[in-house]
N, C-alpha and C positions, 0 to 999 in steps of 0.2 A: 519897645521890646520888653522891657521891663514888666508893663503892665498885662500885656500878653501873655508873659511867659506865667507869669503866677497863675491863670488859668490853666497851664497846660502847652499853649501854644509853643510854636518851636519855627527858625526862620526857616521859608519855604529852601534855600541853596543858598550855597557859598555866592557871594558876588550880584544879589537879587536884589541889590538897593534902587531905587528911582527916586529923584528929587526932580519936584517943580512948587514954584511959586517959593522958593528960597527957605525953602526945610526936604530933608532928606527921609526917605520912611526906606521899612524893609520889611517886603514882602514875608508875612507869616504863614502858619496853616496849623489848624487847630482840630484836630481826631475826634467825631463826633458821633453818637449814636442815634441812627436817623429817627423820628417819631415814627410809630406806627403807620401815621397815614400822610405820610411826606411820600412828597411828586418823583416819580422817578420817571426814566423814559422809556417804561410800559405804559405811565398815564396816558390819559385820553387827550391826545394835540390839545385840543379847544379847553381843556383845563389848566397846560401847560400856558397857554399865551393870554388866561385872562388876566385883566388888572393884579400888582401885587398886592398880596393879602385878602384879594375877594375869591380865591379861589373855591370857597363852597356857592359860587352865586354865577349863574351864566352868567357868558359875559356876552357883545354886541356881536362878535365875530360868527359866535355858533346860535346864536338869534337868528342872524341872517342866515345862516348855513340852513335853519329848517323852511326855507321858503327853494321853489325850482331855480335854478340857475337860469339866467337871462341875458348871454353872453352876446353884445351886439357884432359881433364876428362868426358868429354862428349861424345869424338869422337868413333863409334865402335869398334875399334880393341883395346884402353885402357880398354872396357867397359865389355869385354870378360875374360880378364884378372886376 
């Protein structure tokens, strides 16, 4: 907490402690001003869910997203069935 707190930070609530692996921590929260071009949830999904920190680089999911969808529950002869 100590170290935290000389940033600024402050503990998240009364009673927000968690301990595992035989040390106790306590939930902090630190008041920040977002960058300019920080993700929010206007972003575009497929920028939201690429790798972190690759976020200026497509990533695999909206790769695939530009090819037609090819859903094999779609195709006529499963659809008969």
């Amino acid at each position: 907490m100590n170290f935290w707190s000389h940033f600024g930070a402050r503990p998240l609530g009364h009673n927000r402690k968690i301990t595992f692996s035989d040390f106790s921590y306590t939930e902090m929260v630190l008041d920040l001003e977002p960058v300019p071009d920080a993700i929010t949830l206007d972003t575009d999904p497929y920028v939201m869910i690429r790798p972190e920190g690759d976020w200026d680089r497509p990533g695999i999911l909206e790769i695939s997203a530009a090819r037609a969808a090819t859903s094999p529950l779609r195709t006529p002869a499963l659809a008969e069935t």
